[in-house]
C-alpha positions in Angstrom: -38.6 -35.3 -3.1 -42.0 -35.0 -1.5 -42.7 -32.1 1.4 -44.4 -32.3 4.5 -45.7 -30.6 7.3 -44.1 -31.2 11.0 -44.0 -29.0 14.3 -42.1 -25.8 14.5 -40.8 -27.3 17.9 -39.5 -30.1 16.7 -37.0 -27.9 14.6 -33.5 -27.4 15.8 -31.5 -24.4 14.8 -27.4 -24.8 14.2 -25.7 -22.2 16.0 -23.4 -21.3 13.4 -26.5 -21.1 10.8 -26.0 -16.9 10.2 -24.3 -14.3 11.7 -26.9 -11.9 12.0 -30.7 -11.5 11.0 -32.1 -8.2 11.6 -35.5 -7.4 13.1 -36.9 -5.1 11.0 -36.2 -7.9 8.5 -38.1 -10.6 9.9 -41.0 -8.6 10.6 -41.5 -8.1 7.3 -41.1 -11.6 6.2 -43.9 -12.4 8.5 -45.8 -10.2 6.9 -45.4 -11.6 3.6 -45.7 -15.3 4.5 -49.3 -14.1 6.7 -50.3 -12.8 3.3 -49.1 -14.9 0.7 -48.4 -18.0 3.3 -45.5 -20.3 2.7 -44.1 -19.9 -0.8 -41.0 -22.3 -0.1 -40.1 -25.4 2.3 -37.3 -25.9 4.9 -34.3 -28.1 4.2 -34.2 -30.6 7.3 -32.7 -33.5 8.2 -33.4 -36.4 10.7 -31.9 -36.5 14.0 -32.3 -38.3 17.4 -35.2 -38.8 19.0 -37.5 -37.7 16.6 -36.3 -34.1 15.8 -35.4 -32.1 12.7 -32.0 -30.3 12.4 -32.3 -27.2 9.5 -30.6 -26.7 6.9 -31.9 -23.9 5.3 -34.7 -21.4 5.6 -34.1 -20.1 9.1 -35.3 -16.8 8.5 -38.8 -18.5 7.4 -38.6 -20.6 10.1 -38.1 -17.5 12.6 -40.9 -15.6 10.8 -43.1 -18.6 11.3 -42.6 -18.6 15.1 -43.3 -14.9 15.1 -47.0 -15.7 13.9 -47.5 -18.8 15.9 -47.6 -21.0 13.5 -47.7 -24.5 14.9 -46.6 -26.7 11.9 -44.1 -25.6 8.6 -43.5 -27.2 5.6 -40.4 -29.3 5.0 -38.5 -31.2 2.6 -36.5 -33.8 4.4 -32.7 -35.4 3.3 -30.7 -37.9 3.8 -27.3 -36.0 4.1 -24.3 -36.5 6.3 -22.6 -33.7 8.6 -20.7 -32.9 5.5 -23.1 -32.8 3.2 -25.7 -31.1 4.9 -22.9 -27.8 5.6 -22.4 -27.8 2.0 -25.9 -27.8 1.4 -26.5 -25.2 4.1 -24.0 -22.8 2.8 -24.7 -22.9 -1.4 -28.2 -22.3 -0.3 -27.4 -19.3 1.9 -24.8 -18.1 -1.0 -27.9 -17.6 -3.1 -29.6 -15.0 -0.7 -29.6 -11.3 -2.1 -28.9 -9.9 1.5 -25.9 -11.4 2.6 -23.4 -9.1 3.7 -19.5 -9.4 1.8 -18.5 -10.6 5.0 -21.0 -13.3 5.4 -20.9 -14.3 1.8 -16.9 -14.6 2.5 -17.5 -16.8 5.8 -19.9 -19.2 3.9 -17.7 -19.6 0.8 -14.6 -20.6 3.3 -16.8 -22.8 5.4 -18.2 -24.2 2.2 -14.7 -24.7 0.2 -13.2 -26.4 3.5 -16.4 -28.5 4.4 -14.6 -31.6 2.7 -11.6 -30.8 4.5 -9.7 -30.3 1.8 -9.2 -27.4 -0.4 -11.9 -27.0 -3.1 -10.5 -25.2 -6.8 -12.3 -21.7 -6.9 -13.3 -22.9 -10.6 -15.2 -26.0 -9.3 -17.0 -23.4 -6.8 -18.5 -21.1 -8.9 -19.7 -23.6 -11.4 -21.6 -25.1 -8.2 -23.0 -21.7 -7.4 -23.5 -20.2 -10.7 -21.0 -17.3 -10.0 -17.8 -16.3 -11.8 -14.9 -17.7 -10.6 -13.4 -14.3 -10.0 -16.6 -13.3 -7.5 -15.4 -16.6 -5.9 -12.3 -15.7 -5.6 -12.0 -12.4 -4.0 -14.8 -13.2 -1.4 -12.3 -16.3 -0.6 -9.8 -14.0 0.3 -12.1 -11.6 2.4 -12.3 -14.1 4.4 -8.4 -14.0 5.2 -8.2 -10.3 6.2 -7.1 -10.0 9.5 -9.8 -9.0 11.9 -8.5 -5.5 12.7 -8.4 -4.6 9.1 -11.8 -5.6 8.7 -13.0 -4.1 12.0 -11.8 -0.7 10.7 -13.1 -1.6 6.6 -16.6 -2.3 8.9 -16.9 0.5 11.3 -16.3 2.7 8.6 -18.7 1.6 6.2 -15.9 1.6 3.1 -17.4 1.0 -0.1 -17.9 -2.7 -1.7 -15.5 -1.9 -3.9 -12.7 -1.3 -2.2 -12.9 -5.2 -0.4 -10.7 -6.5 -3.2 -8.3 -4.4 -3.2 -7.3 -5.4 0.4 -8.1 -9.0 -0.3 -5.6 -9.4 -2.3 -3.0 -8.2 -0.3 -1.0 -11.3 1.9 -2.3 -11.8 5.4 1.5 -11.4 6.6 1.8 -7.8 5.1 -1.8 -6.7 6.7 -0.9 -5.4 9.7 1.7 -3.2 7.7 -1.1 -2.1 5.7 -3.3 -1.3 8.5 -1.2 0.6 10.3 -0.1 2.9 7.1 -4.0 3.6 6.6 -4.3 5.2 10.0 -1.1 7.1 9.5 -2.9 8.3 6.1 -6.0 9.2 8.5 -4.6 11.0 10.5 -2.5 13.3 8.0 -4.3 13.4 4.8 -7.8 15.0 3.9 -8.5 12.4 1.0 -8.4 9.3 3.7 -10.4 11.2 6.6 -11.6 14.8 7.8 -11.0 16.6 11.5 -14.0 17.0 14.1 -12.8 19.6 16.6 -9.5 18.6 16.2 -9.9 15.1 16.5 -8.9 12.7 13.3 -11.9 11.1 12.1 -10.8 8.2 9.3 -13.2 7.7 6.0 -12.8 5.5 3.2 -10.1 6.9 0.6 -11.5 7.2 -3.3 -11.2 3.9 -5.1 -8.1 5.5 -7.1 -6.1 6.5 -4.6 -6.3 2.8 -2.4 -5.3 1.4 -5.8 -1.9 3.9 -5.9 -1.2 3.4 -1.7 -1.7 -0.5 -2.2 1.2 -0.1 -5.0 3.6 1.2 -2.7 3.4 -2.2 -0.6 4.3 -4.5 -4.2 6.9 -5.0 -6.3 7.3 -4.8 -9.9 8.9 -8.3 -10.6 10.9 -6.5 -13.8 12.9 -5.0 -11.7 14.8 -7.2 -9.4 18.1 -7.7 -9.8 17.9 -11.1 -9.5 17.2 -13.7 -12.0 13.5 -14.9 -11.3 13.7 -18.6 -11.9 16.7 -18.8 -9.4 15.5 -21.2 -6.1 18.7 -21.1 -4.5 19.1 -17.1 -4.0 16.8 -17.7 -1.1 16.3 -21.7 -0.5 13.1 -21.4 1.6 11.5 -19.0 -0.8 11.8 -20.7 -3.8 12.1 -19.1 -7.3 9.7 -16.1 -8.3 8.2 -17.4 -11.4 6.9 -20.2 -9.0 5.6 -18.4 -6.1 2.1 -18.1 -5.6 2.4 -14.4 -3.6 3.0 -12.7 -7.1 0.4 -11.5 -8.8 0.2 -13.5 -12.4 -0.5 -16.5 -9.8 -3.7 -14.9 -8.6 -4.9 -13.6 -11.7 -8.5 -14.0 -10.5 -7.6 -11.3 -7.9 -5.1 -9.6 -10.3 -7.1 -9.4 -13.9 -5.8 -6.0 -14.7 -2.3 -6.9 -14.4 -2.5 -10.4 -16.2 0.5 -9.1 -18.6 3.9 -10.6 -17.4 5.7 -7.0 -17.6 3.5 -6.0 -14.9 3.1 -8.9 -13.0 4.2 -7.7 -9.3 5.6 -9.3 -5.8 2.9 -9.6 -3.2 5.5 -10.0 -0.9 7.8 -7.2 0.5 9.3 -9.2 3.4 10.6 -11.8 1.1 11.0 -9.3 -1.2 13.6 -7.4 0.9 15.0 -10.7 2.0 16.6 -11.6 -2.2 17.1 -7.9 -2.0 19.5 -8.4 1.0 20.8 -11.4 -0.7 21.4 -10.4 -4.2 23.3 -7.7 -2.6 25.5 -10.1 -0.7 26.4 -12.5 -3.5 27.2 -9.2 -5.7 29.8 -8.0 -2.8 31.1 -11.8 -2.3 32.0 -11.8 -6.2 34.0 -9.1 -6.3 35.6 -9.9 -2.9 36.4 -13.6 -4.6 38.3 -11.5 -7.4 40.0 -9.1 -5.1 38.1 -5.7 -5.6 36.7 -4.9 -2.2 33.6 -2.6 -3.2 32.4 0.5 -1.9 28.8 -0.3 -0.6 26.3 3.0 -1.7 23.3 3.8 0.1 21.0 6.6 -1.1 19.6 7.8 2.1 17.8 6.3 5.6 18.8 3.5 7.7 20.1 0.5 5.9 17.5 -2.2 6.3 18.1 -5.5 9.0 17.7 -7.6 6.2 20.9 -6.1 4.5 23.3 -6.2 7.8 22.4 -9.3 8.7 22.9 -10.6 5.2 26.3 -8.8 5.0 27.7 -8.5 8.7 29.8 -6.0 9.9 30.3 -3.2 6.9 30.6 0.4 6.3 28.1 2.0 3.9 28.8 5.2 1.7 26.4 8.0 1.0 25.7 7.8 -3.3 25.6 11.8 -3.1 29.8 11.8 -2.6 30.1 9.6 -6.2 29.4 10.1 -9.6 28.6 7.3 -11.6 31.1 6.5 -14.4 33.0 3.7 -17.0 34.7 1.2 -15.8 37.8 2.2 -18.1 37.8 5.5 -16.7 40.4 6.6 -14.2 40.2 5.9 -10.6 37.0 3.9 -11.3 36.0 1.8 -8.6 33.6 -0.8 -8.1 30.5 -0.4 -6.5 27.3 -2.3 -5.1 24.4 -0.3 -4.6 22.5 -1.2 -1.2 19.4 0.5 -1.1 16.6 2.0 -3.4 15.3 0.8 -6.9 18.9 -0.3 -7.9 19.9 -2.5 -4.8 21.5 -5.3 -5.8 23.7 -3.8 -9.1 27.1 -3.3 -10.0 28.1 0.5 -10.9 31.5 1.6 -11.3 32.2 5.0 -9.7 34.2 7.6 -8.5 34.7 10.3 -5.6 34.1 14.0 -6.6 36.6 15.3 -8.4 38.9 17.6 -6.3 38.4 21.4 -7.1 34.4 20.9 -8.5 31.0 21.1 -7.2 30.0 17.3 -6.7 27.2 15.7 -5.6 27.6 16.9 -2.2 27.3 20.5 -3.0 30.3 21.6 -1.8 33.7 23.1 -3.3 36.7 21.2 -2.6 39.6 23.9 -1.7 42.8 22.8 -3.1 46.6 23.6 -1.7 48.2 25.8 -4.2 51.5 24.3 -3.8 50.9 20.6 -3.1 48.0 20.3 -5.4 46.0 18.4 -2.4 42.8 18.7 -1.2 43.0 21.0 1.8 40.6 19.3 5.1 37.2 21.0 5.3 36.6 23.0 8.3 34.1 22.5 10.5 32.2 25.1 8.6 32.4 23.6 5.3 31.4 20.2 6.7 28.2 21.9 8.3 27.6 23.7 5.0 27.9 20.3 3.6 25.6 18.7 5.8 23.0 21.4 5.7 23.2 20.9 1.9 22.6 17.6 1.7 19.3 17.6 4.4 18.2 20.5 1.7 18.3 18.2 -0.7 17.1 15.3 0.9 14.1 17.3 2.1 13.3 18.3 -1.4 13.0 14.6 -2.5 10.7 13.9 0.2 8.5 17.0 -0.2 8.1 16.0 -3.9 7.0 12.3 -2.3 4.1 14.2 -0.3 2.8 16.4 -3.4 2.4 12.9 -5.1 -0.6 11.5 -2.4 -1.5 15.9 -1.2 -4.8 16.9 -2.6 -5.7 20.6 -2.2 -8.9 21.7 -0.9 -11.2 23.7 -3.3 -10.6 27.2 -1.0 -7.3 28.5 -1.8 -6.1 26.5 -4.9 -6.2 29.3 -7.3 -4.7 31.9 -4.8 -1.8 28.9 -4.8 -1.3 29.1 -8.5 -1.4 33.0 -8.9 0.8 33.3 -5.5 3.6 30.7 -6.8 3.5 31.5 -10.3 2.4 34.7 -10.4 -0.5 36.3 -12.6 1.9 36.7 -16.3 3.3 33.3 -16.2 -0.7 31.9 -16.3 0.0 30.8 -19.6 2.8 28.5 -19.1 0.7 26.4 -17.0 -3.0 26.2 -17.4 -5.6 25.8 -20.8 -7.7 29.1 -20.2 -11.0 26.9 -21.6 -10.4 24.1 -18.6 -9.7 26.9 -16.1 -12.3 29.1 -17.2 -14.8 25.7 -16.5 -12.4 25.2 -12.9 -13.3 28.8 -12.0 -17.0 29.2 -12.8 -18.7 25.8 -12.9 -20.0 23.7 -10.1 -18.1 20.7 -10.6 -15.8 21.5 -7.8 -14.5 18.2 -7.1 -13.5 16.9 -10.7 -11.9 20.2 -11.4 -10.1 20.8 -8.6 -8.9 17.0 -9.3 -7.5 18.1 -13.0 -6.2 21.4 -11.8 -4.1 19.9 -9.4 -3.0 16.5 -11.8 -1.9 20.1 -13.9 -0.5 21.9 -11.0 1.9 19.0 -9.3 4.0 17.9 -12.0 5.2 21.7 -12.5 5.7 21.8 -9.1 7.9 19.1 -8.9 10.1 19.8 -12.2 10.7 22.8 -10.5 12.0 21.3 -7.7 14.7 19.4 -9.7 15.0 22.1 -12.7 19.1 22.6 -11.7 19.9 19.0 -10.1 18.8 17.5 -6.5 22.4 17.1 -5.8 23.9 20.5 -6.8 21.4 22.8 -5.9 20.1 22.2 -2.5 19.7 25.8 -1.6 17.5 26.4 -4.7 16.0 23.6 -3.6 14.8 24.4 -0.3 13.5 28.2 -1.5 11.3 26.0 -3.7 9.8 24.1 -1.1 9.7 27.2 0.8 7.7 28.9 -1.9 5.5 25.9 -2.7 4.7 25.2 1.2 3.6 28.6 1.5 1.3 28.7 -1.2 -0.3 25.7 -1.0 -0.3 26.3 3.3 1.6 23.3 4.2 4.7 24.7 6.3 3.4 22.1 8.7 4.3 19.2 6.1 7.4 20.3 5.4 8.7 20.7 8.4 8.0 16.9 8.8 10.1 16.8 5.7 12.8 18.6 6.9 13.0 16.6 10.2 13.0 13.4 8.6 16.1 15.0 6.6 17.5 15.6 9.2 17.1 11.7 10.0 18.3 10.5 7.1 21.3 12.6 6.7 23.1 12.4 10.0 26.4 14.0 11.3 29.5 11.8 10.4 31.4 10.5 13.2 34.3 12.5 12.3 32.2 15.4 12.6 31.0 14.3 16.4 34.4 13.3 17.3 35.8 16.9 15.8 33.2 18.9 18.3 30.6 19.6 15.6 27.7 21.2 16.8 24.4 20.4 14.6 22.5 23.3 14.4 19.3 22.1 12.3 18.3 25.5 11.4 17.1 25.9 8.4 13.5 25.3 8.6 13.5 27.6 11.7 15.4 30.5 10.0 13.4 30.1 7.1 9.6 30.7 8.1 10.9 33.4 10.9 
């Protein structure tokens, strides 16, 4: 197709051509085309009245204002509105200097320009991409603007976009709200400026581990995968496009079924909810009411809506057990990693240390078990929070990092100068202490530092030793200089393990003392 040469003014610019050209940038294309003139022509096509509407080449055509040129060179087509969008965005899509968000608006306005959805594969073979690079700048273009506002005004790294592009647009705001929690408390996601929280960009490896906590490993639910009828307007799992196996082009590192993984936690929770409900409706049907075990926290909306009006049991007051055994009693487990099975259990045997920590007193004569006092029920209670508090403080040393002041005073303070051996390789530590790669080493001294802190934690049994527990944390807050943390820990404890009614109605007083007794 032949060029030729018509007036600058005659050329009419789309609005929606780019969303940004820079200065600086066109200034120095003007430059180039006063030196070396014209090297390429503008894509045009014929309007009304004898003028031009561009395709492509604005930038050239904006430099060639800047030095007054009068006429440009031009290759004119015949192309419909359709056509000449599609045109308009392949050629932009070949540009070096497009921004991720700018390459993700001119894919999406390119794969709907026939006003119909356009397969990723056909796309990159048009462009001469991957399908993959496609693909993930496809799904840029569906984060929600406030997450991409903050990914923006922070400057986070390319490499971090496709980890949140993968991520449904329904669980974003979920997301985006956690990473400014995470700003605000932790060191790796942001630093402090007088005070003030200032948010960063979090390393590559730990995004990859927070995004984690908002999926699913599919091999885990307790529900059969290819049922549709668990939850009718869901669907079956192994046909739902919000796992991960159905996006391998977003997903390529977890293309093996074992680790394919549920993109969505509100549906998610939803079978949860209902797997539970059919469990407790089968045993109902066959006349074994079940007990209905929670592990700690509020039982979620989705459960007591699924299952109306029902009384939930804290797991710490049974031990699991056989079904043949005596006194074995069915039970649906409500909440955690195991929602939605069938255990049998049992209460704590009278006369032993159970999983709530305390001693049952027996009568002498009758054999019974004698009512606690409002003592023992406090003792119980404080217990328990101890406990609790332990599992949550071993949750924060998985996402704390330690600055590089202080983390050897935190080793020798905790575990003591004799005891060095037990813990460390003297040649890595040797490197930790004298060399200047500060931030890899203090990266493997704490990978070696966190698991021992939280073996300790659970050396004797969460459930049995909640006082050993909380000297633990104690020791471990105070080393590492995060009272601060754990008292957030032992607050939300305090949350999570509530007085019993029969305590309030008995006159109870809740004293929540322990974390104030301890650091006094």
């Amino acid at each position: 197709m032949a060029t030729k040469s018509i007036p600058l003014k005659l050329i009419d610019i789309p609005p929606d051509n780019r969303d940004e050209i820079r200065e600086a940038e066109l200034e120095g294309l003007a430059a180039t085309m006063m030196e070396r003139g014209q090297l390429s022509p503008l894509l045009v096509r014929r309007c009304k009245k004898g003028r031009f509407e561009l395709i492509a080449g604005e930038r050239r055509l904006r430099a060639a204002k800047i030095l007054k040129w009068d006429q440009i060179e031009v290759k004119e087509m015949d192309l419909d509105d359709r056509q000449a969008a599609e045109v308009h965005a392949i050629e932009n899509l070949q540009r070096v200097d497009l921004t991720p968000w700018e390459e993700a608006r001119k894919l999406a306005d390119l794969a709907g320009s026939n006003g119909s959805s356009v397969r990723v594969e056909d796309l990159a073979a048009r462009l001469g991409r991957t399908p993959q690079w496609v693909a993930v700048r496809l799904a840029v273009s569906k984060l929600i603007p406030e997450l991409r506002q903050l990914v923006i005004d922070q400057e986070w790294p390319l490499t971090h976009l496709p980890l949140l592009a993968r991520i449904p647009k329904d669980v974003q705001p979920m997301i985006l709200e956690a990473i400014v929690d995470n700003q605000k408390m932790d060191t790796m996601w942001g630093f402090f400026d007088g005070g003030k929280p200032v948010g960063t960009a979090p390393p590559r490896h730990e995004l990859v581990e927070f995004l984690e906590e908002f999926t699913r490993l599919l091999s885990q639910a307790a529900w059969n995968l290819d049922d549709p009828f668990l939850l009718p307007d869901a669907g079956s799992c192994d046909q739902c496009p919000k796992r991960s196996s159905a996006q391998a082009l977003l997903f390529p590192e977890l293309a093996d079924q074992k680790k394919d993984r549920c993109l969505d936690e509100g549906c998610w929770k939803a079978k949860q909810a209902a797997i539970v409900a059919v469990k407790v409706n089968e045993l109902n049907e066959k006349g074994t009411k079940p007990i209905l075990l929670k592990s700690h926290g509020e039982v979620p909306k989705e459960l007591t809506e699924a299952l109306g009006p029902a009384t939930f049991e804290q797991s710490y007051d049974y031990n699991v057990c056989k079904k043949t055994d005596k006194d074995a009693q069915p039970a649906v487990i409500v909440t955690g990693e195991d929602a939605g099975t069938v255990k049998y259990v049992k209460p704590v045997a009278s006369g032993r240390v159970g999983n709530s920590g305390r001693e049952t007193k027996v009568d002498q004569e009758t054999g019974e078990a004698e009512p606690p006092s409002s003592e023992d029920r406090l003792k119980t209670l404080e217990l328990k929070r101890m406990c609790r508090a332990g599992e949550l403080w071993s949750e924060k040393l998985e996402t704390f990092k330690p600055k590089w002041t202080g983390m050897l005073d935190a080793l020798v303070l905790h575990f003591g100068c004799d005891e060095r051996h037990d813990y460390r390789d003297d040649g890595a530590w040797e490197d930790f202490a004298n060399r200047d790669h500060k931030v890899k080493l203090e990266q493997i001294a704490w990978e070696q530092l966190r698991p021992i802190f939280q073996k300790r934690l659970y050396r004797n049994g969460p459930q049995t030793q909640g006082e050993a527990i909380w000297e633990e944390c104690l020791g471990q807050a105070r080393a590492l200089g995060l009272l601060l943390v754990l008292q957030y820990c032992w607050h939300d404890a305090t949350v999570d393990c509530p007085m019993t009614k029969a305590m309030v109605d008995a006159g109870v007083k809740d004293p929540g003392k322990a974390f104030k007794e301890a650091i006094k």
